[in-house]
C-alpha positions as CSV (number, residue, x, y, z in Angstrom):
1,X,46.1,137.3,112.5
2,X,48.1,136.1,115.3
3,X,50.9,137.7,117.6
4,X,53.8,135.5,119.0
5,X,56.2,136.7,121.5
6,X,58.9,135.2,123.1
7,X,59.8,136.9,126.0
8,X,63.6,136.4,126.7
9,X,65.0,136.9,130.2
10,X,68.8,138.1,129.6
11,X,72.1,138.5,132.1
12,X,72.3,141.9,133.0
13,X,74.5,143.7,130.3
14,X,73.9,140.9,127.7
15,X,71.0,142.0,126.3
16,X,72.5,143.8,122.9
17,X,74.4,140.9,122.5
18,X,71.2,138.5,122.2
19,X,69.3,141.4,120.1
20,X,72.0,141.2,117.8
21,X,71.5,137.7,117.0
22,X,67.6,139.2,115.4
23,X,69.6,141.3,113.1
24,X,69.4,139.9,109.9
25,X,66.6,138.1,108.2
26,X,66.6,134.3,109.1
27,X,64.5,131.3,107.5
28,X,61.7,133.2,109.3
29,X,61.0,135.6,106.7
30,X,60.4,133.0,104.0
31,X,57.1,131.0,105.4
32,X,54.1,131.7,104.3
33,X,52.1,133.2,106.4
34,X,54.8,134.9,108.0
35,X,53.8,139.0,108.5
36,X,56.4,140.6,110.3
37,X,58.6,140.7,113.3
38,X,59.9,143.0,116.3
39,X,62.4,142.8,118.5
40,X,62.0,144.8,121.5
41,X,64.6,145.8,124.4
42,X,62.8,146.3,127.8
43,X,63.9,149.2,129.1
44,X,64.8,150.2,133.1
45,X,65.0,146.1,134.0
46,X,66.5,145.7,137.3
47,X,67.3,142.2,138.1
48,X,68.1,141.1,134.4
49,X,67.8,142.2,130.8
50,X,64.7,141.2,129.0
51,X,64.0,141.2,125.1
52,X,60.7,140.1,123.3
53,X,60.9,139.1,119.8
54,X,57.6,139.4,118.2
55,X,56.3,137.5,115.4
56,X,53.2,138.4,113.3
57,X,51.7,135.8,111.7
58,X,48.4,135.7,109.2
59,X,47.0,132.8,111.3
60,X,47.9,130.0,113.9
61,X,48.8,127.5,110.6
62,X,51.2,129.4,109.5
63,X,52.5,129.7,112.6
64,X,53.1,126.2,113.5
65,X,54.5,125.7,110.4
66,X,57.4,127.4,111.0
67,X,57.6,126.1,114.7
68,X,57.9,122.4,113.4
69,X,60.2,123.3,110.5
70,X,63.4,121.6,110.1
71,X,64.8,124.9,109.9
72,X,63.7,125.9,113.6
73,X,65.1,122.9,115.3
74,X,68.3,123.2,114.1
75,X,68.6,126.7,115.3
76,X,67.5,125.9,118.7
77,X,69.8,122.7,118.5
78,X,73.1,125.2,118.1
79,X,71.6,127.2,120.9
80,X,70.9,123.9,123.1
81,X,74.8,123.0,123.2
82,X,76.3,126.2,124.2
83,X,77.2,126.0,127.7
84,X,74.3,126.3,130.4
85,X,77.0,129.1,132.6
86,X,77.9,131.0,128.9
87,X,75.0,131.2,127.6
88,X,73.9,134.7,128.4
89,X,69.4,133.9,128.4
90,X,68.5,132.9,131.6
91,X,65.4,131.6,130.5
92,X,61.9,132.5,128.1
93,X,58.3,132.5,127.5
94,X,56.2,132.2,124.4
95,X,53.1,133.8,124.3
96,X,50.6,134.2,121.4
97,X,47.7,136.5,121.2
98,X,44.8,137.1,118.7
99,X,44.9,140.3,116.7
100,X,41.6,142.2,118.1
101,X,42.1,145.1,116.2
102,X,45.0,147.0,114.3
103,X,44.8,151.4,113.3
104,X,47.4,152.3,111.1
105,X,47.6,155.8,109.7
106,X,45.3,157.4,107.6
């Protein structure tokens, strides 16, 4: 299995507003493939807000899948034509990561 985070940098203030956008299910859900996902607010950020939503995924595949969907460029489109000085991210990283090892409870 495979981890991808995006890392989100946010304008101070802003970040429950973006978070709240990861709220409800999306096209995300339905891949196969698809495992879960977190979103997570940093807390104690000084110069600006940052958020990481986290995708687990049951390989890289699936993964990419989802990336080149039809479904995941038109999101990004709607969020490409807001204005550059309203749109509250300042900018993000994506990161993936293998799954070494996972404990859940007994």
């Amino acid at each position: 299995m495979i981890k991808v985070v995006n890392t989100l940098r946010v304008k101070k203030g802003k970040v429950n507003e973006v978070a709240a956008l990861f709220s409800k299910a999306k096209s995300v859900h339905t891949f196969n493939g698809f495992v879960f996902m977190e979103v997570l607010i940093k807390e104690n950020a000084e110069e600006y807000d940052e958020l990481q939503v986290s995708t687990t995924w049951e390989d890289h595949a699936s993964f990419e899948v989802w990336r080149e969907s039809r479904e995941t460029r038109k999101a990004h489109e709607s969020q490409d034509k807001q204005e550059k000085e309203d749109n509250p991210i300042l900018g993000s990283e994506i990161s993936t990561f293998e799954i070494f090892v996972q404990h859940h409870p007994a």
